[in-house]
N, C-alpha and C positions, 0 to 999 in steps of 0.2 A: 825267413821271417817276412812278414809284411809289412810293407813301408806306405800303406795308406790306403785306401780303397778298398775293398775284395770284394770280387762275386763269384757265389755260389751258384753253379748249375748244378741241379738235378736233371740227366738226361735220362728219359726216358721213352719207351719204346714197345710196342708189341713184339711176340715171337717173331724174327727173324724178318724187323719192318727197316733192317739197315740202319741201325744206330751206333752199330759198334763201327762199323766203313767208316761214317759221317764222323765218330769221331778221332778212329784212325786218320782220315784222311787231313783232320784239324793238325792233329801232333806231325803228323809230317812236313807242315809249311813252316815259315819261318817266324809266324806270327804266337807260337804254343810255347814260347821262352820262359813266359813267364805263368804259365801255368803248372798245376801240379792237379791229376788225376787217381781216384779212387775207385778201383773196380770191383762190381758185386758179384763175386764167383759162386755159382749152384753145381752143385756137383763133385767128383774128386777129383776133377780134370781140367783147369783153369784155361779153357782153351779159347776165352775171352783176354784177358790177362798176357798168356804166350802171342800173342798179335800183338799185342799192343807195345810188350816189350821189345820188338819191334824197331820200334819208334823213337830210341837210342837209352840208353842204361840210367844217363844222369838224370833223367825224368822223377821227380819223386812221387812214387807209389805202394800205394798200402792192397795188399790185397786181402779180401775179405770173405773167407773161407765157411763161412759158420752160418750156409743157407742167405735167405730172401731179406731184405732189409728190411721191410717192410714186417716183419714179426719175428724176427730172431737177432737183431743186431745190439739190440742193446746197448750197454754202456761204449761198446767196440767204437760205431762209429763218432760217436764226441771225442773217444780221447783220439781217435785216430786223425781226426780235423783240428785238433787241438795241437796237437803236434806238429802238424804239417805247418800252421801257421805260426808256430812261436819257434821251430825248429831252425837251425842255422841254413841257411840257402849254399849251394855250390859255390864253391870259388867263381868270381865272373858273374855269375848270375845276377839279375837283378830280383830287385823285390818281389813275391806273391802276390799277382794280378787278378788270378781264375783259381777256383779247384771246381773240376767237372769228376761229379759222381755217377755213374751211368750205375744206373740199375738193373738188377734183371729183367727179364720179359714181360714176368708175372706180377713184378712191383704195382703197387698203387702210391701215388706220391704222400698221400696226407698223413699217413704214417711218417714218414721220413720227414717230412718238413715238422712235422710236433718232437720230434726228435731235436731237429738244430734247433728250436725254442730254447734249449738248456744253453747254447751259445751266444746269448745276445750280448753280450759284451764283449765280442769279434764285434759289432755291429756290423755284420756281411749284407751285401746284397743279395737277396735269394730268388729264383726263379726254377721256373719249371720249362725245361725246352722238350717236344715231343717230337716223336718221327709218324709219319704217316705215308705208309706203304699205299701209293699210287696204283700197282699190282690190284691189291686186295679190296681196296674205298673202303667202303662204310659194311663190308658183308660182314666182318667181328666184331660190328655192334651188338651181338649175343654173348658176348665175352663180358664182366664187369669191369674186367683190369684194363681193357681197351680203352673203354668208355672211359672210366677216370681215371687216364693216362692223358688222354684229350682234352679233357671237360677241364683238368688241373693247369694243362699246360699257360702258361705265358708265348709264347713261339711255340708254332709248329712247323715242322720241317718237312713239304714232298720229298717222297723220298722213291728212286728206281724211275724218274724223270725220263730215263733211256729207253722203258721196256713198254711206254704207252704211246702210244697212237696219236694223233693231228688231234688238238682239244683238250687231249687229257688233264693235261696238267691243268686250263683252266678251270673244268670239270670237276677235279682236286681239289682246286681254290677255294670252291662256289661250297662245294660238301663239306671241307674244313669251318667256312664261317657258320653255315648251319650248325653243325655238333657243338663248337662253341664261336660264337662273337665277340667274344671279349680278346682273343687270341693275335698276336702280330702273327700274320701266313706268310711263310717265304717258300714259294711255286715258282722255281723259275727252270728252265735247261741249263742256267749258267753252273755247274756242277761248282765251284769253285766258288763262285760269288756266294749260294746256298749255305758252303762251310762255310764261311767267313761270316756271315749274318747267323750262323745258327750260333756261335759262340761270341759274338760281338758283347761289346761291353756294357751291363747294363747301364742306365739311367732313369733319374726320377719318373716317376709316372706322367706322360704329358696330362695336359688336361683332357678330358672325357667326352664325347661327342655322344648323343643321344641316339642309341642302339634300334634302329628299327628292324627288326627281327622278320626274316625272310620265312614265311610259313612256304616251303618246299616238301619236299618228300621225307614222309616222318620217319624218325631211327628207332628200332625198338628199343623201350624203358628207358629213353632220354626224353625229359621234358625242359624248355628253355621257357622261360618267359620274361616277362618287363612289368614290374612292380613301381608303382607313382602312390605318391602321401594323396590322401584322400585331403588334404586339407593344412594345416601351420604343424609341425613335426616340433615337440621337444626332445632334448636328449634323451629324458629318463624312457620319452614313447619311443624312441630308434634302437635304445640300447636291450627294454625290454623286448619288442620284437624280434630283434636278431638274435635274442636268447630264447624265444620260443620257436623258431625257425631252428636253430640249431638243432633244439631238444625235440623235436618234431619230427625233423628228419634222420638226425643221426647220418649214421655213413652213406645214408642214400642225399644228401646235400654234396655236388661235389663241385662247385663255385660258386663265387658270388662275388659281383664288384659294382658299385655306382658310389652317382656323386650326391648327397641328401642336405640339403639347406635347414637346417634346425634355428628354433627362436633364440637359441644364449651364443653366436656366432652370426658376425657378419663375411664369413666366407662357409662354401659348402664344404662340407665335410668328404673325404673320400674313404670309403668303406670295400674293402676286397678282404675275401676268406680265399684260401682251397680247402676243401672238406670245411670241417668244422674249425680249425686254426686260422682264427680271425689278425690281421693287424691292426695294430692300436689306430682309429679313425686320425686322420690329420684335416687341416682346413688346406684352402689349394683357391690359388688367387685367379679366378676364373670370370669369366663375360658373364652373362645372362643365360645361364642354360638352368632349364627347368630339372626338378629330383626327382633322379630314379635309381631305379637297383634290378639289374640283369641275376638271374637266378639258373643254376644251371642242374638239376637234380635228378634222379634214378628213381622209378614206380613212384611218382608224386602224381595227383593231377590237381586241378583248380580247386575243386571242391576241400581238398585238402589244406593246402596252403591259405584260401580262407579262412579257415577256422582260424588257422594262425594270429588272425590280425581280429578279432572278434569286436573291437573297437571302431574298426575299419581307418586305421591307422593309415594304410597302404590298402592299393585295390591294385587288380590284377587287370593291366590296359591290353594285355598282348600275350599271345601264350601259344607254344608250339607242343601239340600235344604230341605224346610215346605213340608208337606206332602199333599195328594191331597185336596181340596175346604171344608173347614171348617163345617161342618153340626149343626145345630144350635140347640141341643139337650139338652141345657144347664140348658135350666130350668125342665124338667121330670127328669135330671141327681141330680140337687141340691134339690129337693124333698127326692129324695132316699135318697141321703145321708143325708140329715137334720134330715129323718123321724126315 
């Protein structure tokens, strides 16, 4: 059972971007006591799950048999989190600190996070931690599960630190903040130190620093950009635009976070989605920094997102546009990597 706190990671991962090492390699230290692990098995062969077990018996784990989380789990994974947190802990144990949910390959987070929505009375802490194979960069940005595996995440994790070259890794670092900015990157050699910060324990949102968006080398069908109020923002204008934003985009929205100063609040507001699963805005006692909102979405461009605000509510200061016409290579690509 838990005795105060919890947080939930969602780890997440491309095809074979070492997520499941990273998070072997967590339950093997001495710091995974108080965690308890949930893993997405695809296939008849739980050969994610047989590692992990592993990692000693008393561990509490559910495995989850029944396909892709992300459109087949269903009622399964509530009551399967429900349990683990109202459930009696081991003799000796202490309290439920973590549950880390590693997903399939294929998973897209914002499914699964509108899922734990039915849980808010755990009042969990939820995040999204991603792996980002060092090997591969940004060439599976033809992939969508890539993309918003990335675009979702809260932490991203280099990951195969060992198998690149003099730079790489900062090279890694520099291509992480591009795909999303909003992101903590943990890029180091420290193999060891990278576990430890990939599952570290969440906290409150700091306060927000004003995103200036590196227009670098563009990622196919990923657009970033930096949204500023055209002028005095009330709620009912914040709340109506991010419900035409959503309705707009649909599943091609896959982040969004800034801080927005509205006229019935003497503190800014903080606003973050993944996908379309928005948290309830809170105020956040903050210096002088001016509102904006970092936008992170799939086949959008300006001309688009425009429309959005027809008012000119929000104008578009900065924008990273997709990169040229998508080449549909997707399935020779997800062979290799499967193979």
């Amino acid at each position: 059972m838990s005795g105060g706190s919890l947080d939930f990671l969602v780890l997440t991962g491309f095809l074979g971007s070492g997520k499941t090492t990273l998070l072997r390699d967590f339950l093997n230290g001495s710091g995974a006591a108080d965690t308890a692990v949930i893993v997405n098995e695809v296939g008849e062969i739980g050969l994610d799950g047989i590692v992990l077990r592993e990692s000693g018996d008393d561990l509490p784990m559910a495995m989850l048999s029944n396909g892709c989380i992300c459109c087949q789990v269903g009622s399964d994974l509530v009551f399967t989190i429900d349990r683990l947190i109202t459930g009696k802990r081991p003799d000796g144990a202490g309290p439920l600190r973590r549950i880390i949910l590693e997903t399939s390959g294929l998973s897209k987070p914002g499914p699964v996070l509108r899922t734990l929505a039915t849980l808010a009375e755990h009042r969990m802490r939820v995040a999204v931690v991603g792996t980002f194979d060092l090997t591969r960069g940004t060439e599976i940005t033809c992939f969508e599960e890539a993309v918003s595996q990335w675009a979702a995440a809260h932490r991203i994790i280099a990951t195969k630190t060992d198998l690149v070259a003099s730079g790489g890794i900062a090279d890694g670092a520099s291509a992480i903040a591009t795909i999303n900015p909003l992101a903590e990157v943990v890029a180091t050699a420290d193999r060891a130190g990278a576990v430890l910060a990939a599952f570290a324990p969440l906290t409150a949102a700091p306060p927000l620093r004003e995103i200036d968006l590196r227009l670098g080398s563009p990622h196919p069908r990923l657009a970033v950009c930096l949204a500023k109020p055209a002028g005095e923002v009330t709620y009912p204008d914040l709340a109506a635009w991010l419900d035409n934003l959503a309705g707009a985009l649909g599943e091609r929205l896959l982040r969004l976070k800034g801080l927005v100063r509205v006229a019935e609040s003497g503190h800014p507001l903080l606003i973050e989605s993944v996908g379309t699963m928005f948290s309830p805005p809170r105020p956040l006692h903050v210096g002088a920094l001016s509102s904006f909102v970092v936008i992170i979405a799939r086949d959008a461009d300006n001309a688009e997102l425009e429309l959005v605000s027809p008012t000119g509510v929000f104008r578009f200061s900065s924008w990273q546009r997709p990169g040229p016409a998508w080449q549909d290579d997707r399935r020779a690509m997800k062979a290799e990597w499967v193979d």
